[in-house]
N, C-alpha and C positions, 0 to 999 in steps of 0.2 A: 504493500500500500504506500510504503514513504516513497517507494520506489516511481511509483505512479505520479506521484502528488510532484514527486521533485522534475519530473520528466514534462509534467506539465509548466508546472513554473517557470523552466527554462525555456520552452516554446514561446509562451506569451512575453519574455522579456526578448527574445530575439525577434517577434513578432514589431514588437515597440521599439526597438532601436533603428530596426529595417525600415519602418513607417516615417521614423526623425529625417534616418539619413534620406528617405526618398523624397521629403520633403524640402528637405536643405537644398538638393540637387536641383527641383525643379526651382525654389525661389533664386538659383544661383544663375539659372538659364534666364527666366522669364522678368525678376527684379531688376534692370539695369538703370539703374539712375542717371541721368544729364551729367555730363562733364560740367566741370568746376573750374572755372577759371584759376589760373596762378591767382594773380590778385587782381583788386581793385582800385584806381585811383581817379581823384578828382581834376587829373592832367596828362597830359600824354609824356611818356616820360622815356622814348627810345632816344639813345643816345647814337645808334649806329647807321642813322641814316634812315627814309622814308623812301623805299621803292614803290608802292603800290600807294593808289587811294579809291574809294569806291564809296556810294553810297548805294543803299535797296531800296528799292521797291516802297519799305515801311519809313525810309529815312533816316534810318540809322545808318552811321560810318564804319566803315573800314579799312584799316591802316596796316599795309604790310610793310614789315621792316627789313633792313641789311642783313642782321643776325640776331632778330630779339624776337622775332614768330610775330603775331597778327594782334592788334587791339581792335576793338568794339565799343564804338562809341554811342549811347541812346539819348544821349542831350544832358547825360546828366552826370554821368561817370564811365572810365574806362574801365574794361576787362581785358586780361591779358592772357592768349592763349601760346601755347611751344610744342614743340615734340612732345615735350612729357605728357601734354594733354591729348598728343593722338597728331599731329600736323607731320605731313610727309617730312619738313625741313622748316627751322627757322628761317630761312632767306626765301622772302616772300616778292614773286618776279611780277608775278599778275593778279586778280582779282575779280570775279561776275559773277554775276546771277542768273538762274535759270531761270524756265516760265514756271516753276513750280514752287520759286524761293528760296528754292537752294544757293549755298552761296561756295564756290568754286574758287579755290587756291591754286594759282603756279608757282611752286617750290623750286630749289635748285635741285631736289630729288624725287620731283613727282609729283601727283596731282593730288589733291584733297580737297573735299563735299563736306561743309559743314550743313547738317541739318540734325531737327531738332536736338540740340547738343551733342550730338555726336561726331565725329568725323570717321572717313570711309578715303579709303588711300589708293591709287594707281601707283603703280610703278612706268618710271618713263618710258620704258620698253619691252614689248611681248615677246611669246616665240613664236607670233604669225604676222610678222610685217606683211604689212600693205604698197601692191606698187599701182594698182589702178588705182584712182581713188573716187573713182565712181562706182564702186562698189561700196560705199561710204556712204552715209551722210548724217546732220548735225549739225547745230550753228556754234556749239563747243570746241573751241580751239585752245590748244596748249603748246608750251614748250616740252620739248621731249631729250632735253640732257644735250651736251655739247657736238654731238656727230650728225648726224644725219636724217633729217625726218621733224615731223608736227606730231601730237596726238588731237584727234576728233574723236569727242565723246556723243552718240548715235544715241542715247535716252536708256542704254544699257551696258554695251562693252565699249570699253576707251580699244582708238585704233588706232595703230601707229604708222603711220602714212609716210612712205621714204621719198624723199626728192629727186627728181630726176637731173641728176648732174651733169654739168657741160662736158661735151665731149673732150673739149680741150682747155684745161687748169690751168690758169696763168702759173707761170712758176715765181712770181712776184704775193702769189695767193697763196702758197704753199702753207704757212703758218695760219689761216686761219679756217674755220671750221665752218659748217652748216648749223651749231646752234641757234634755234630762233630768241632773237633779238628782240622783236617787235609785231606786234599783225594788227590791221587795221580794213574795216571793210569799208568800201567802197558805197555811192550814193543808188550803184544799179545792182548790189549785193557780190560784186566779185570779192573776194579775199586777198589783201597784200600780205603779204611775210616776209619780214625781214631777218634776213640771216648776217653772219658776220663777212663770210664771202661773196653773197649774189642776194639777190630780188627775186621772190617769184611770185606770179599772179595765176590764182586759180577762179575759173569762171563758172564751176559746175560741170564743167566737161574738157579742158585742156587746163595743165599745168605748163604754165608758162616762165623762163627763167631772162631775167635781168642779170649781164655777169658787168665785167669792166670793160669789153667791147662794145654790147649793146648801149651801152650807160656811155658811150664815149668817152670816156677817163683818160688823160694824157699817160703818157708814156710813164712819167715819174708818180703816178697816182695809183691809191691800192684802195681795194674796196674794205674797209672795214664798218657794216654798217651799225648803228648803234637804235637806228628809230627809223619811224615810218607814220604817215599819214594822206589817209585820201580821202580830202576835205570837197565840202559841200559842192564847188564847182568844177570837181571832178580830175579836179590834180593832184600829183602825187609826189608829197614831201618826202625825201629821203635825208635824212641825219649818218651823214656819215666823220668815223671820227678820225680825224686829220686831216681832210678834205672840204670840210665843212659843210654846206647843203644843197643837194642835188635838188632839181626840179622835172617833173617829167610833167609835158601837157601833149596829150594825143599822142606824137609821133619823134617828138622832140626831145632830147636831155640836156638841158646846163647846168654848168657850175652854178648856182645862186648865188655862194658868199663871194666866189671869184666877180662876178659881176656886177656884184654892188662892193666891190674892191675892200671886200671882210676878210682875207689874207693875207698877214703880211709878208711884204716882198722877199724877206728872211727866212721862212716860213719851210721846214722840209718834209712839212705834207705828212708827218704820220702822228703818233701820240704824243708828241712831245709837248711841255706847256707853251701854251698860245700867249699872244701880248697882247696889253689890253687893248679893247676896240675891234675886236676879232670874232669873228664866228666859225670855226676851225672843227669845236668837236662839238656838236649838237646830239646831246643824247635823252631829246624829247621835244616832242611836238603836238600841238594842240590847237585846236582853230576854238576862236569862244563865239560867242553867242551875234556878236556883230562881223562876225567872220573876218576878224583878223588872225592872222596865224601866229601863235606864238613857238620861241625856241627856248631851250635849256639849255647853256653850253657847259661844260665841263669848269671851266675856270675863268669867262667871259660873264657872267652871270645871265638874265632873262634879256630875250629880244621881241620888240613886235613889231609884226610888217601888216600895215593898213593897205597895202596893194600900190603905194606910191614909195613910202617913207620906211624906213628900219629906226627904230628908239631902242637903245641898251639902256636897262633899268638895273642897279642896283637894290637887293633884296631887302638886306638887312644891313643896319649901320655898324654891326661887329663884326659882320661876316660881308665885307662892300661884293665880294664876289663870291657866293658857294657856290658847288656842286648842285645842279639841278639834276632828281631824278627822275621826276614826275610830275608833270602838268596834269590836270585834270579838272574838267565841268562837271560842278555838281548838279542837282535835280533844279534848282533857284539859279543858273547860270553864273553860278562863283566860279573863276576860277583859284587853282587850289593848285600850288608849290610844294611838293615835297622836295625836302635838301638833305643834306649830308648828315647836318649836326642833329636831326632826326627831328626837327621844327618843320611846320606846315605853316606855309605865307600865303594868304589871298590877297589880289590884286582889286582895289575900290575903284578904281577910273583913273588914280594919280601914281597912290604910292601903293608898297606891300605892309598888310597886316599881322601881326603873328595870330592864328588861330589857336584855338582848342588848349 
């Protein structure tokens, strides 16, 4: 009989532990709480520089940085998200939104979807590259790592689209890669891309490549492009850095800064520092809202061309010339300065404001 009673007892307590642990298991799967931001502050407070700026849909901001991951701004305090919280990479390249309100990071290591507190991570490259890319589509576009190729995200698989490279490599281009640089679409929906070596233009049905022949570039000129824009009347701003800024309209390419004599005479045309008065390395471009075009130059500070006249503006009185990394129109027609020292400047009509 004890023998019984004991035989039972042991049943029901392994009954009950089985019950805990099956329970623990499923709250472990099905319980996932929102990520948590690092922290919270009442300022924006990157110190490494402002690559990205974005606002959504709801109006809230966001700030990707050189190496400090992404803040969230709702009007009233920052959030501060990194790797640890889930982001492919602290160095935050790009920034959009989907139709659905997702919000989409270009990292230097890959792509990450922040929604409902979570983030969901691409790796820049698959093991089924893509060489047609009409077999694609997607209005999601990303940088895909230093070599060769975009990634387009289709509403389910990230695809990694390779470029079709010029038959014949300047050997002056040798050192630089097909990383994208820049993409900007077009008023009749083509896609630009900027890479560090070439241009290309995709129409939905040919991929088209811009190198340093098509581009007309002198002899002593190398393409290294840093930005792209194709503004409302249907021209195509290229930011190239040493060369300063190409212009393509229809059928035509020139020099820009060489034309409005933003070069100086001294000048050996690659990354070297520029002298003041110069537009040499323009690494961003932005048309605002009365369709002037603005530049970023590297150590020139902000320029703007009303389609007659070029004005060089100094940003800030401590900093008479930063690093410009990003130009950007907010949802109210701000524009919005991201720089070096990791400060964002809107421009009021005269001078730069510090923001946020």
């Amino acid at each position: 009989m004890d023998k019984k009673i004991k035989l039972i007892y042991l049943i029901l307590i392994l009954t009950l532990n089985f019950s805990c642990f099956e329970k623990k298991s499923l709250e472990k799967e099905t319980n996932k709480p929102e990520l948590v931001a690092t922290s919270k502050a009442d300022t924006l407070k990157f110190t490494s520089g402002v690559r990205a700026i974005f606002q959504d849909s709801k109006g809230n901001y966001w700030f990707g940085s050189h190496n400090e991951g992404v803040s969230f701004y709702n009007g009233n305090s920052f959030e501060y998200f990194t790797a640890n919280e889930g982001l492919s990479d602290n160095q935050i390249r790009s920034i959009q939104e989907d139709k659905n309100g997702k919000i989409w990071f270009g990292t230097a290591r890959g792509v990450s979807v922040y929604d409902k507190g979570k983030f969901t991570n691409y790796p820049f490259i698959n093991n089924n590259p893509i060489f047609d890319w009409n077999k694609t589509n997607g209005d999601l576009w990303f940088n895909a790592g230093a070599e060769d190729g975009i990634n387009r995200f289709d509403g389910i698989n990230m695809n990694h689209l390779i470029f079709p490279k010029p038959k014949n490599k300047n050997a002056d281009n040798a050192d630089n890669t097909y990383g994208v640089t820049g993409i900007s679409k077009d008023k009749d929906g083509k896609i630009w891309i900027a890479t560090y070596a070439a241009l290309f233009n995709y129409d939905g049905k040919i991929v088209k490549i811009f190198d340093k022949e098509n581009l007309n570039l002198k002899v002593n000129e190398r393409l290294h492009i840093r930005s792209v824009l194709a503004d409302s009347k249907g021209r195509i701003w290229i930011g190239n850095n040493g060369i300063g800024v190409l212009l393509m309209e229809g059928n035509s390419t020139i020099n820009f800064s060489e034309k409005h004599h933003l070069i100086h005479p001294t000048s050996k045309r690659n990354g070297n520092k520029s002298e003041p008065g110069t537009l040499e390395h323009p690494f961003a471009i932005e048309e605002d809202s009365e369709g002037n075009i603005w530049f970023g130059d590297l150590y020139t500070g902000a320029w703007k061309y009303d389609g007659k006249t070029l004005t060089n503006y100094s940003i800030s009185d401590k900093l008479s010339n930063p690093m410009i990394w990003t130009i950007y129109k907010d949802n109210k027609n701000n524009l919005l300065f991201g720089i070096a020292d990791g400060n964002i400047f809107r421009f009021n009509g005269n001078t730069f404001e510090k923001q946020f």
